[in-house]
N, C-alpha and C positions, 0 to 999 in steps of 0.2 A: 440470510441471517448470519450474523454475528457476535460474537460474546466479543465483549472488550470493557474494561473500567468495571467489570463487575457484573454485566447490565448485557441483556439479549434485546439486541438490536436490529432492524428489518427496515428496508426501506420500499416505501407506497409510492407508482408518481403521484398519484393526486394527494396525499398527505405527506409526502415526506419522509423521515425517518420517525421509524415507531420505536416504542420499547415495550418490552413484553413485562406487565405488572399485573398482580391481581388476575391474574387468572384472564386478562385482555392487553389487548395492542392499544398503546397510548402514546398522540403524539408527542415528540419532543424537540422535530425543528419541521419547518414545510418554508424553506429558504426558497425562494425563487430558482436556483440553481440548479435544484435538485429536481425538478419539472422537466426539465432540459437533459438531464443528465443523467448517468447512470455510474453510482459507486461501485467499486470493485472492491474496498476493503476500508474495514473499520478499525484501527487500530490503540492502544494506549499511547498515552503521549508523554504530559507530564499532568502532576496531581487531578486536578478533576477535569481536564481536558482530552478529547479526544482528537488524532489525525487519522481522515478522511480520504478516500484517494477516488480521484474520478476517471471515466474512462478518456474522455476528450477535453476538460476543464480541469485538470492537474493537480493539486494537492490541497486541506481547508483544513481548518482546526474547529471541531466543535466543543465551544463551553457554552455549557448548562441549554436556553435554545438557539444560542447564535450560533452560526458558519461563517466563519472569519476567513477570508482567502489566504494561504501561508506560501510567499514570495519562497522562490528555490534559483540557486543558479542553475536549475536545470529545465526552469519554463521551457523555454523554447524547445528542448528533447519532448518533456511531455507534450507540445502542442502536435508536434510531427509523428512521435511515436506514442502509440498509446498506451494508458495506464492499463493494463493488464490483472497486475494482482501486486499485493504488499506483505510482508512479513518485518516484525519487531526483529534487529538482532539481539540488541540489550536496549538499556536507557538510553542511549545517545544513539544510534547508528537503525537503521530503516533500509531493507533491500527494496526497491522497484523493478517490477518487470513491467517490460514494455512487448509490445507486438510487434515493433520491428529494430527494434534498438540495442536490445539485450536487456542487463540487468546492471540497474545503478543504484551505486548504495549513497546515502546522504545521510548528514546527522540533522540532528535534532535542532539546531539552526538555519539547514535548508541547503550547506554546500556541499557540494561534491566529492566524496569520499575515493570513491573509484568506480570503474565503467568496466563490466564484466562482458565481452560482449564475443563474437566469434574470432576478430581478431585476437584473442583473449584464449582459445581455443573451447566453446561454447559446438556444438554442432548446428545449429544456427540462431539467429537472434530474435525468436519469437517464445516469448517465454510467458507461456501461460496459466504456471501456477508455481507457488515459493513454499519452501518447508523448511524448518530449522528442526532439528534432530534435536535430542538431548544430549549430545556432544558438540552443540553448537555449532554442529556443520550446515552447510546451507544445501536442498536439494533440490534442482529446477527443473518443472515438466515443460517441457517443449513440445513442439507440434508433431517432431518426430524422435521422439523419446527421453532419456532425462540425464543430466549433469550431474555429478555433484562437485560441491566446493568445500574441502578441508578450511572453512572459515577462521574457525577458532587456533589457527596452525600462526607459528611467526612468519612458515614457508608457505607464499600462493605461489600454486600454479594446480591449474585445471585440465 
């Protein structure tokens, strides 16, 4: 389950993603994709649009009941590494963690922002869950314990 856009969100395989109204689970997409596939996070995107992130099919936008595939220059990472978890940093800008990648951040357009990964000094690059503080910092759960990232700093380093 997910709040995003307002709206508590759940995804069924055999339905799709639900939204919880009226006291019931009502569908609002059953896209073939999602059959297949398992979401990892449902996010705000822009005005009544939502981005979606999949575990092994990469990144989609959903407006109203469509799933729109959302092209990134970083297909090819999400094919190899997998989508893990997502967090909002603001309006433009999107952390992705992956299972074996680390964590990449992209804007709102789909390119590449920067690649946080162990090279990076990360303890290693299985990054299994994202948090943003309310000082805009970013904190990563790992498989063996957690990062964090002075995001909102002029100064990176990790």
């Amino acid at each position: 389950m997910k709040r995003a856009g307002g709206r508590l969100l759940a995804q069924d395989r055999d339905k799709g993603i639900l939204e919880f109204r009226n006291n019931q689970w009502e569908p609002v997409c059953n896209d073939p994709v999602l059959k297949e596939g398992l979401i990892t996070s449902i996010l705000d995107y822009r005005n009544d649009t939502l981005l979606v992130t999949t575990l092994r099919d990469g990144i989609y936008l959903l407006h109203g009941s469509q799933l729109i595939k959302k092209q990134t220059e970083t297909d090819p990472v999400f094919a190899s590494s997998r989508i893990y978890c997502a967090v909002q940093l603001n309006k433009e800008r999107f952390a992705i963690g992956t299972t074996s990648g680390g964590c990449y951040i992209i804007n709102a357009d789909g390119r590449l922002v920067q690649t946080i990964s162990r090279i990076d000094g990360l303890q290693n690059n299985n990054v299994l869950c994202l948090f943003l503080d309310n000082n805009q910092n970013l904190w990563l759960g790992l498989d063996n314990g957690i990062d964090y990232i002075a995001y909102n700093t002029t100064i990176k380093r990790y």
